[in-house]
C-alpha positions as CSV (number, residue, x, y, z in Angstrom):
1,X,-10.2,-32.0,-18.7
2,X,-12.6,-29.7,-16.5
3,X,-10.0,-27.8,-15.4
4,X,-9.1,-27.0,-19.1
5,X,-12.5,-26.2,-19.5
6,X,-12.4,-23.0,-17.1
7,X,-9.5,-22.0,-18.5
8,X,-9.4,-18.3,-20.2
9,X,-6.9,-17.6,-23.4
10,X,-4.5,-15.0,-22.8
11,X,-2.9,-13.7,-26.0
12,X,0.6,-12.3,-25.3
13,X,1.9,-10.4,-28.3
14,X,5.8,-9.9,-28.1
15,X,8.9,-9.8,-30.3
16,X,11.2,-9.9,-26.5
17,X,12.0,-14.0,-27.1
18,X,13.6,-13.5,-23.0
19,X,9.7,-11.8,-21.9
20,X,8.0,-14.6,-23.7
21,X,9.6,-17.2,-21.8
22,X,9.6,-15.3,-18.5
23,X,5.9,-15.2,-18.7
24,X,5.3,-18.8,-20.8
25,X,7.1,-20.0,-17.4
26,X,4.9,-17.7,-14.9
27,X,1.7,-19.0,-16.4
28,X,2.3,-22.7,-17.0
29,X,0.8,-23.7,-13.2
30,X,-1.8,-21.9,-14.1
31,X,-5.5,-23.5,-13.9
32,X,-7.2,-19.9,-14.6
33,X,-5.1,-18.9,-18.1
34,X,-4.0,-20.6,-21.1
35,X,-1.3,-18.4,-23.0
36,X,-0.6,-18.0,-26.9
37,X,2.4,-16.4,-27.6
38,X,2.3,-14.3,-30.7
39,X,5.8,-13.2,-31.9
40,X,4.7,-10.9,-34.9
41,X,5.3,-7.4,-34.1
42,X,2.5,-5.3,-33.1
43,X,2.8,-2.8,-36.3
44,X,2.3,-5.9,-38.5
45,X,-0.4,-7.7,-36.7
46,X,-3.4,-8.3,-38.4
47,X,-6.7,-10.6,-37.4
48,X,-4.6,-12.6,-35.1
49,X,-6.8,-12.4,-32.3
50,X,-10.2,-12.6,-34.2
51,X,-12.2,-15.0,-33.4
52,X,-9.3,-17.1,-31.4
53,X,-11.4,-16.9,-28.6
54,X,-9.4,-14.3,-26.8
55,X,-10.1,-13.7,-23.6
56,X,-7.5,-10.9,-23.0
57,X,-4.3,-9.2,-24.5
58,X,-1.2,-8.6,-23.3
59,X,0.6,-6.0,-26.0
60,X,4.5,-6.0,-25.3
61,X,5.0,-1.9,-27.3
62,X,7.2,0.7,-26.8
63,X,4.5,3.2,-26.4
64,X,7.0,6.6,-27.7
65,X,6.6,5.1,-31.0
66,X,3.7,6.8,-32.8
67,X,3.3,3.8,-35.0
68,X,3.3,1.6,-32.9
69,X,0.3,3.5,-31.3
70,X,-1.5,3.5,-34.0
71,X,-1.4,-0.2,-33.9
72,X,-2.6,-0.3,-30.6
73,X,-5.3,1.8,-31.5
74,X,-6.3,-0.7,-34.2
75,X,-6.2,-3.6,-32.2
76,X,-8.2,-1.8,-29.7
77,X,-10.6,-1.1,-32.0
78,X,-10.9,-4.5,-33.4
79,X,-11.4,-6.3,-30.2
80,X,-14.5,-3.7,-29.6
81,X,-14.2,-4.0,-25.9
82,X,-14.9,-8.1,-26.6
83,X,-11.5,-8.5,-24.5
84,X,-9.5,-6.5,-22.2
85,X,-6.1,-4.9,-23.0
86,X,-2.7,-5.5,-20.5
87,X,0.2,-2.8,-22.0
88,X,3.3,-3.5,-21.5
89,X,5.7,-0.7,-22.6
90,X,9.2,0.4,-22.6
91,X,8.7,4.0,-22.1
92,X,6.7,6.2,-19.4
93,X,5.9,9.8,-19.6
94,X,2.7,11.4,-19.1
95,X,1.6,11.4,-22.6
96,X,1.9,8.0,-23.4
97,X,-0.8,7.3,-20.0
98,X,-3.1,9.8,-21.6
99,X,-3.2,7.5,-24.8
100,X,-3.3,4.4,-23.0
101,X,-6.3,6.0,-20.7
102,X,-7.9,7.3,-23.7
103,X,-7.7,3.8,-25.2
104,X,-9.3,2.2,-22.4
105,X,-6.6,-0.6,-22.3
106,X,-7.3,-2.7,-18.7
107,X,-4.0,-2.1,-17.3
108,X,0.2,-0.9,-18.2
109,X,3.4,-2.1,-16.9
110,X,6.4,-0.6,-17.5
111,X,9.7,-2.8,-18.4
112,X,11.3,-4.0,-16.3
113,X,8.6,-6.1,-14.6
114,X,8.7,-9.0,-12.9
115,X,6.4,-11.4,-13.6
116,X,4.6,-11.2,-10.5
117,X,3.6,-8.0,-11.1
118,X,2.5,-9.5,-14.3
119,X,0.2,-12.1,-12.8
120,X,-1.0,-10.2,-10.7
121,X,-2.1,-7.7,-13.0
122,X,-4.0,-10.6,-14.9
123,X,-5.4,-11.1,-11.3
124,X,-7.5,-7.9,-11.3
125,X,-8.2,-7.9,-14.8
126,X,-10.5,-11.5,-14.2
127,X,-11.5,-10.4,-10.8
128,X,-12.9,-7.3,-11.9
129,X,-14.8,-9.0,-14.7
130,X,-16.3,-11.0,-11.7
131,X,-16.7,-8.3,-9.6
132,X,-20.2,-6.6,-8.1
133,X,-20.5,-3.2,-9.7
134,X,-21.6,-2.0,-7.0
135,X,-18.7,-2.9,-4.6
136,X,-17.8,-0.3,-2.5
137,X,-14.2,0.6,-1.6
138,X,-12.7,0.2,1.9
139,X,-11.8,3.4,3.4
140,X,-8.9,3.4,6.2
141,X,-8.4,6.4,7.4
142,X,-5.4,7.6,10.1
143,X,-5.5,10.8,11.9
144,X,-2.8,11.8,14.6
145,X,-3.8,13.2,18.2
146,X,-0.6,15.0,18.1
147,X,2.5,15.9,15.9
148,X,5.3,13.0,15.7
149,X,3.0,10.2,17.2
150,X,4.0,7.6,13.8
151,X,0.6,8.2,11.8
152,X,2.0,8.2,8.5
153,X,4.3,5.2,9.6
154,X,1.1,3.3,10.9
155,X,-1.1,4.2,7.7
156,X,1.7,3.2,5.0
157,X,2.5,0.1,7.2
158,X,-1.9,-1.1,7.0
159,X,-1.6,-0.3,3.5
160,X,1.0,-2.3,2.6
161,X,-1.0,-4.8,5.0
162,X,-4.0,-4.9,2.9
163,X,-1.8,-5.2,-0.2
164,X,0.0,-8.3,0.4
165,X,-2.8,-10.1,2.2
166,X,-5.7,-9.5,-0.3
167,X,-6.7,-12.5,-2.3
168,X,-7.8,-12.0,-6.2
169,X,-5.8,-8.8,-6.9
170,X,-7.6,-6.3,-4.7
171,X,-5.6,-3.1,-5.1
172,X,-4.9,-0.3,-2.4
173,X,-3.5,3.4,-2.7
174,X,-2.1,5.2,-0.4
175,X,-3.8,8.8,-0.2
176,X,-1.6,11.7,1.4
177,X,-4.4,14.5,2.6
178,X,-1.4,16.4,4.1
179,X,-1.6,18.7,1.1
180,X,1.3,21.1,1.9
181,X,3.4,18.8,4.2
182,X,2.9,15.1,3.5
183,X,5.6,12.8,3.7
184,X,4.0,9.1,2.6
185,X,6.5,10.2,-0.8
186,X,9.3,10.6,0.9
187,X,8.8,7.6,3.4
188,X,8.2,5.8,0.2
189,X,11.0,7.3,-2.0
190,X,8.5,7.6,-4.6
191,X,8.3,10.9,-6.5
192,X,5.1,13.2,-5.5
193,X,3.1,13.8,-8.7
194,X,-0.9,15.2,-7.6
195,X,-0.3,18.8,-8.6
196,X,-2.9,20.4,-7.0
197,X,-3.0,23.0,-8.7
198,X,-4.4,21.5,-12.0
199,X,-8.2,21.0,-10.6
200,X,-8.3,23.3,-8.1
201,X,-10.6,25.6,-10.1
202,X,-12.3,23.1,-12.0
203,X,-12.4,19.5,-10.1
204,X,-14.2,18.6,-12.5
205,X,-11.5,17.9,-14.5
206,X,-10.4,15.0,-12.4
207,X,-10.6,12.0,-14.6
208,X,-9.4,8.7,-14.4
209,X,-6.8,9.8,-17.3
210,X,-5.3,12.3,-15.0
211,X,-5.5,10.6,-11.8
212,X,-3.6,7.9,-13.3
213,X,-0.7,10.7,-14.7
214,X,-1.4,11.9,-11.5
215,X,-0.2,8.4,-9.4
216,X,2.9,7.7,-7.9
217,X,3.9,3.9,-7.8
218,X,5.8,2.1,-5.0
219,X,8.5,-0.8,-6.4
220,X,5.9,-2.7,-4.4
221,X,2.8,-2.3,-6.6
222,X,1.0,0.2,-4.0
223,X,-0.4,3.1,-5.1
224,X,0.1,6.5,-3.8
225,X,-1.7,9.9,-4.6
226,X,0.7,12.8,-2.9
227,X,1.3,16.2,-3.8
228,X,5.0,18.0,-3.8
229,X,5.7,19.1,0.0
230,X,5.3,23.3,-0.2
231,X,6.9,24.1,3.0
232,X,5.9,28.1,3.0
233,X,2.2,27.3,1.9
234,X,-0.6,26.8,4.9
235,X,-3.9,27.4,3.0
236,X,-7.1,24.8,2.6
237,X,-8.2,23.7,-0.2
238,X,-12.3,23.8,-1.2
239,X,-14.5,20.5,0.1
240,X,-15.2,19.4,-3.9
241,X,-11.9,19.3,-4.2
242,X,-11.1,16.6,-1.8
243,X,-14.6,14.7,-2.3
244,X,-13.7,15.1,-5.9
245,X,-10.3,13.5,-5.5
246,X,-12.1,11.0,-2.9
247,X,-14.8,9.6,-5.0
248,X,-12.2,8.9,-7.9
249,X,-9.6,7.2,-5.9
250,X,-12.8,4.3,-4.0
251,X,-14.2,3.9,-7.4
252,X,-10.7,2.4,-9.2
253,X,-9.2,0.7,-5.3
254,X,-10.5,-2.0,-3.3
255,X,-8.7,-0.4,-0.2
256,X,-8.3,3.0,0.5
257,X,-5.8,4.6,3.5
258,X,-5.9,8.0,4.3
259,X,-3.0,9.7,5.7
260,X,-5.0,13.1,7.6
261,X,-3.1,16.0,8.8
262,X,-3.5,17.3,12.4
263,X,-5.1,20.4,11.5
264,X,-8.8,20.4,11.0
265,X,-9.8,21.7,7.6
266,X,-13.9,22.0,6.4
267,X,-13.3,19.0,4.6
268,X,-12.3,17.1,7.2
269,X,-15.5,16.4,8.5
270,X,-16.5,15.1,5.3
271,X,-13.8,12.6,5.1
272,X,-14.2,11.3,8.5
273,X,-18.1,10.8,7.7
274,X,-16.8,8.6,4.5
275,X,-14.6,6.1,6.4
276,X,-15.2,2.9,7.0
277,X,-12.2,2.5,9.6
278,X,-11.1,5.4,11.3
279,X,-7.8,5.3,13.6
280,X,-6.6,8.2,16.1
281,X,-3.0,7.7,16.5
282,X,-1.6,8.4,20.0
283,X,1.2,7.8,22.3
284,X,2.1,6.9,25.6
285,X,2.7,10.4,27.6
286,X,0.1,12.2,29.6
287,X,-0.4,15.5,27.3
288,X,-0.9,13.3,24.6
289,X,-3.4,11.0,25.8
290,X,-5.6,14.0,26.9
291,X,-5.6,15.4,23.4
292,X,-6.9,12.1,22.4
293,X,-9.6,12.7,24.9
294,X,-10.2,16.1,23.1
295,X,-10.3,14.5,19.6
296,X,-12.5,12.0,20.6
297,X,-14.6,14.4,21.6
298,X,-14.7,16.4,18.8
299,X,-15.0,14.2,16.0
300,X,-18.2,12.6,17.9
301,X,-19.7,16.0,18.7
302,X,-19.0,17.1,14.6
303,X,-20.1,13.9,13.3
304,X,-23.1,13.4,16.0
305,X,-21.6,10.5,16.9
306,X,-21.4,9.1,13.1
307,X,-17.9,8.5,12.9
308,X,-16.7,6.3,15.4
309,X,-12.9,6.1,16.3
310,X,-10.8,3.8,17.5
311,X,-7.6,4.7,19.2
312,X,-4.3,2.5,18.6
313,X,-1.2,3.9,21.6
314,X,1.6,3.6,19.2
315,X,5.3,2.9,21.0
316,X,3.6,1.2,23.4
317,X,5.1,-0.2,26.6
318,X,4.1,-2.0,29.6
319,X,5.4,0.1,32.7
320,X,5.3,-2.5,35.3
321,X,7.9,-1.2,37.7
322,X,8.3,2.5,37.6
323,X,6.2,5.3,38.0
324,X,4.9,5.7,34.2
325,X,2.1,5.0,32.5
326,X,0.5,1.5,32.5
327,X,-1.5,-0.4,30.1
328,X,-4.8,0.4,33.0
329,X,-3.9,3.8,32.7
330,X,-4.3,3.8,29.0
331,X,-7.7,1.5,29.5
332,X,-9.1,3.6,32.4
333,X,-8.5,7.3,30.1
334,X,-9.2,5.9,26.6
335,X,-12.7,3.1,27.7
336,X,-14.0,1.4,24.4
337,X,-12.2,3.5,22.2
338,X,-8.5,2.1,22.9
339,X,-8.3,-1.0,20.0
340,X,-4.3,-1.9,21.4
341,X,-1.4,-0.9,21.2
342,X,2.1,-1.0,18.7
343,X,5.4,-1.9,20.4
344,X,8.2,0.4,20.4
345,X,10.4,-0.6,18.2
346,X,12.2,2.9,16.6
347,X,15.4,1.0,15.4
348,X,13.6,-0.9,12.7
349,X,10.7,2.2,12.0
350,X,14.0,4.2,10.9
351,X,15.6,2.4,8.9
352,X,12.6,1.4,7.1
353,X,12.0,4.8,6.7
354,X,15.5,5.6,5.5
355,X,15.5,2.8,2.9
356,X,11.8,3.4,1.8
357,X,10.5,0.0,2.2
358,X,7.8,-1.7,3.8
359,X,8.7,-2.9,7.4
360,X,8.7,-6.6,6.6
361,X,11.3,-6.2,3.8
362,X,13.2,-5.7,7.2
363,X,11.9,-8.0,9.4
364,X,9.2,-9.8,8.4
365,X,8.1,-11.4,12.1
366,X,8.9,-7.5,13.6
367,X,6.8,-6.9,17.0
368,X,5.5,-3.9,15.3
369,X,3.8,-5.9,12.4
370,X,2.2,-8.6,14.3
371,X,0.8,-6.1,16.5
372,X,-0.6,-3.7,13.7
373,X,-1.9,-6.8,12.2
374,X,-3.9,-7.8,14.8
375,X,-5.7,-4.5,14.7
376,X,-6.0,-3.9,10.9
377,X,-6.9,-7.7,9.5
378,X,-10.4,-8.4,8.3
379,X,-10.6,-11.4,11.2
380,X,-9.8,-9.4,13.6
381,X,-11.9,-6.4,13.1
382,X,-15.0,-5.7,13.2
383,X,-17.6,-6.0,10.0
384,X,-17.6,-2.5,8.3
385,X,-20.1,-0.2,7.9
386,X,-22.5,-0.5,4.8
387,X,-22.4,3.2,3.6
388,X,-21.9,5.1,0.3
389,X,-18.7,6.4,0.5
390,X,-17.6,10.2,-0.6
391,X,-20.4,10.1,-3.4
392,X,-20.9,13.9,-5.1
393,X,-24.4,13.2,-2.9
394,X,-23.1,12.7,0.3
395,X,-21.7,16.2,0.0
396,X,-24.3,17.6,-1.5
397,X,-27.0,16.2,1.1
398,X,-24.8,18.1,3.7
399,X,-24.3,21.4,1.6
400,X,-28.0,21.5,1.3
């Protein structure tokens, strides 16, 4: 009986008889949610969820339907913020987020969903009721010493890390700050969507109704904010455009990893200031391990020794019997800085890369997981730093 007692009614209204029992099924081991199942049709529900002690909603719509948005907005308005709303709709286009958003509904799915993705959604929804407003994101961020060294492999990979192995529904996105050239879209076959363009003038206008148009989604859950590659652009954009962009992304995600371009922009010192983790990706050859030298260099002299990187040798080997570099090599150029190393293992990186999945949808045991792991999990690293992170005053305390 006391574990009924915790439990929170979930009101699931559907007309899809195959959905209802999908999710009747998904929930029944469930010590954290009770679900009702109401089968009248949104347009004709009435004070259903008054006063039933509803905890949250899950609305099954098709969300083209103009009247069935109305209805929406009804319920909405009933409920008075008293409990959240999960959508689920049949249709996706950018106007039906903007009602959504504008509605203030918790969450959307769009059909088909598993019912994972479900849960999980209900996951966040209670653990953000629970959670400390004044939780700070983690900020990841991955910056290469030179071109080709895997740093968009290695920052998708820890995202996907931190996605999987986060208990109660922390969420991650993925943010591409290779503005002209990024590829975290196209490693992810996922469709670019952060035009640029719309806020460079005003950033202002960057909302949490256009960031979410503004989203790409991963088959995976993951979140990614990437713009359309412009191959005959090389410009930089202003530093409230990226702090803008910043601040909104850690105030919706629990994790944040930043995929950084090797060129140095005025905004990159501003990024690197508001990470919690920052990574320099390398590899094993000599001109590339002295660059890494450089970069350490720099980003302690620009920061004043604020930001303090740690250097992961990606396609790492252990020369033993020839005349290459050894792992004391790598110790004796890189000191305290070097945090290990990721096997080399380009077989499996390519066809991951080619398929646009998430390494361990390959091989889940891979040598290149297990060694990323042991650099990016929460045991094995060390406690972050308690800062504010890419607040509107960090930049203006620096533009002062």
């Amino acid at each position: 009986m006391s574990g009924e007692k915790h439990q929170k009614r979930f009101f699931l209204i559907t007309n899809d008889k195959e959905f209802a029992r999908e999710t009747r099924t998904a929930f029944a081991a469930s010590e954290m949610v009770e679900l009702a199942v109401v089968d009248t049709p949104l347009t004709e529900l009435r004070g259903e969820l008054q006063g039933a002690e509803c905890a949250a909603a899950i609305i099954d719509m098709d969300a083209s339907r103009l009247e069935e948005i109305d209805a929406l907005r009804r319920v909405t308005r009933r409920l008075d913020g008293a409990a959240p709303v999960i959508v689920v709709t049949r249709e996706y286009n950018a106007g039906a987020v903007r009602i959504l958003v504008q509605l203030q509904v918790a969450d959307f799915l769009v059909k088909p969903i598993s019912t994972a993705d479900l849960v999980r959604a209900c996951q966040r929804m209670l653990a953000g009721a629970d959670r400390d407003a004044n939780a700070e994101s983690q900020i990841y961020t991955f910056m290469p010493a030179a071109g080709g060294v895997g740093n968009t492999t290695l920052a998708l990979q820890t995202a996907f890390e931190l996605h999987n192995s986060q208990q109660g529904g922390a969420t991650t996105c993925v943010v591409d700050l290779n503005l002209q050239q990024g590829a975290c879209a196209e490693y992810l076959d996922v469709e670019p969507r952060f035009d640029i363009s719309e806020i460079e003038n005003q950033p202002e206008r960057l909302d949490r109704q256009l960031l979410d148009v503004m989203l790409s989604r991963h088959a995976s859950g993951l979140a990614v904010l990437a713009a359309p590659v412009r191959p005959t652009e090389m410009r930089t954009f202003d530093t409230d455009v990226v702090v803008r962009m910043l601040d909104l992304v850690s105030a919706y995600f629990d994790n944040v990893v930043i995929d950084m371009p090797r060129t140095w922009f005025p905004w990159t010192e501003t990024v690197l200031l508001g990470t919690n983790r920052l990574f320099v990706v390398s590899e094993m050859t000599v001109p590339c391990l002295r660059q890494t030298q450089r970069l350490i260099k720099a980003i302690q002299d620009t920061t004043a020794r604020q930001a303090r990187p740690a250097v992961i040798v990606n396609r790492f080997e252990q020369k033993m019997f020839d005349n290459g570099i050894r792992q004391a090599d790598v110790e004796e150029l890189l000191g305290e800085f070097f945090v290990g190393g990721i096997a080399n293992n380009y077989k499996l990186v390519r066809e991951a890369v080619d398929r646009g999945v998430p390494l361990q949808a390959i091989d889940a045991n891979a040598n290149v997981i297990r060694d990323l792991r042991r650099i990016i999990t929460p045991e094995a690293a060390a406690p972050a730093r308690a800062k504010s992170l890419f607040g509107l005053g960090l930049l203006r305390r620096r533009s002062a």
